[in-house]
C-alpha positions in Angstrom: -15.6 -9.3 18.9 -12.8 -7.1 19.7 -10.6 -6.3 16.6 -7.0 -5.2 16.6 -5.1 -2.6 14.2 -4.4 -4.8 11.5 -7.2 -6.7 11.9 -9.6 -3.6 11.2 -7.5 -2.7 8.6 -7.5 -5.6 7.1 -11.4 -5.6 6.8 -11.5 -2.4 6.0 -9.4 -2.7 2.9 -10.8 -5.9 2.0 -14.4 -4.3 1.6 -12.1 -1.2 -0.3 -11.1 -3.8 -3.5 -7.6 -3.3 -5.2 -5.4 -0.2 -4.2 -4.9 2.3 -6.9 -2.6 5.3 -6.9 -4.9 8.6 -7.5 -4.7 11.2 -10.3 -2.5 14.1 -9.6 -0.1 12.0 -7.0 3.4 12.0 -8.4 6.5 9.8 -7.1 9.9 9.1 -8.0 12.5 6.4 -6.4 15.5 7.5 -5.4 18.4 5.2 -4.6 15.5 2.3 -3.5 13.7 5.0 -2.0 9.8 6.0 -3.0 9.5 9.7 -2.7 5.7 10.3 -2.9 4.2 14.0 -3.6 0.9 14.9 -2.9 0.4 18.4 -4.6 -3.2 19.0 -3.0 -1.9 19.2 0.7 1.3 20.3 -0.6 3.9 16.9 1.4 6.1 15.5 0.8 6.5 10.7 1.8 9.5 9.0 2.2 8.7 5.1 1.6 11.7 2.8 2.8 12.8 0.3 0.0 10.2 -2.2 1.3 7.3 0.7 0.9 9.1 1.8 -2.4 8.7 -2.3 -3.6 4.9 -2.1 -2.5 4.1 1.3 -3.9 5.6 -0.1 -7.5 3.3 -2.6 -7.2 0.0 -0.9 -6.3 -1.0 -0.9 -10.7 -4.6 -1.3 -10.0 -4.4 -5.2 -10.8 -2.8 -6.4 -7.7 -4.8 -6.9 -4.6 -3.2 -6.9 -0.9 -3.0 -10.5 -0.8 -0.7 -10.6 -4.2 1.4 -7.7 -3.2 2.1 -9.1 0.1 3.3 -12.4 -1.6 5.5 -10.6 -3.6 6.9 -9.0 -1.0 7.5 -12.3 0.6 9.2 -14.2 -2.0 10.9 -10.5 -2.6 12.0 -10.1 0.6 12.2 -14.1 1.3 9.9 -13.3 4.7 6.7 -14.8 6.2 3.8 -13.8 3.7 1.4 -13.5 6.9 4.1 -10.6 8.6 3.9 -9.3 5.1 0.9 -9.2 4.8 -0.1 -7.5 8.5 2.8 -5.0 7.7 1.3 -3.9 3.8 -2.0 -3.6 5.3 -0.7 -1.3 7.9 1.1 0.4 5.7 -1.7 0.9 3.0 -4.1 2.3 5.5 -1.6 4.9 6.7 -1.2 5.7 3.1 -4.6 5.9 2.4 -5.3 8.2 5.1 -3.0 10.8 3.7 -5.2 10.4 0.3 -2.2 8.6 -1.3 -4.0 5.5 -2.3 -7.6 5.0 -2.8 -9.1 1.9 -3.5 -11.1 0.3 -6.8 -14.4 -1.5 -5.7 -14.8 -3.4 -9.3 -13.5 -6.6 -10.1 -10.1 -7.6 -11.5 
């Protein structure tokens, strides 16, 4: 079986359990804006206000599933696209060590 992007990262973060920011990574939102800081590489993220809704979000309770409803009834859009887009999003954040992910249950 041939997976796409969102479908790899979608089991990939599935296996991962419920996103949790990290120690040490600081953020502020500016006008709807996240601005995220990681001091061990030193960069500087710019979330959009849909990023900035998901980042507020990501408390280590909330799965992806429950963020991308919120987002949804948020953002009154499809929870599926919603979905699709958080994951995408999520893996390109955890890739740059902004999220990791807790593996115990709720």
């Amino acid at each position: 079986m041939i997976m796409g992007k969102s479908e790899k990262a979608e089991s990939r973060q599935e296996s991962r359990g419920i996103p949790v920011i990290p120690d040490g990574i600081v953020f502020r939102i500016i006008e709807g804006e996240a601005v995220v800081i990681n001091p061990r590489n030193k960069m500087i993220y710019v979330l959009n206000h849909t990023g900035a809704f998901a980042w507020q979000k990501v408390d280590g309770k909330n799965n992806v599933k429950e963020i991308a409803q919120m987002i949804g009834e948020e953002y009154r859009i499809d929870g599926t696209e919603a979905e699709k887009d958080l994951r995408e999003l999520f893996e390109g954040l955890s890739n740059r060590s902004l999220i990791s992910w807790n593996t115990t249950d709720k």
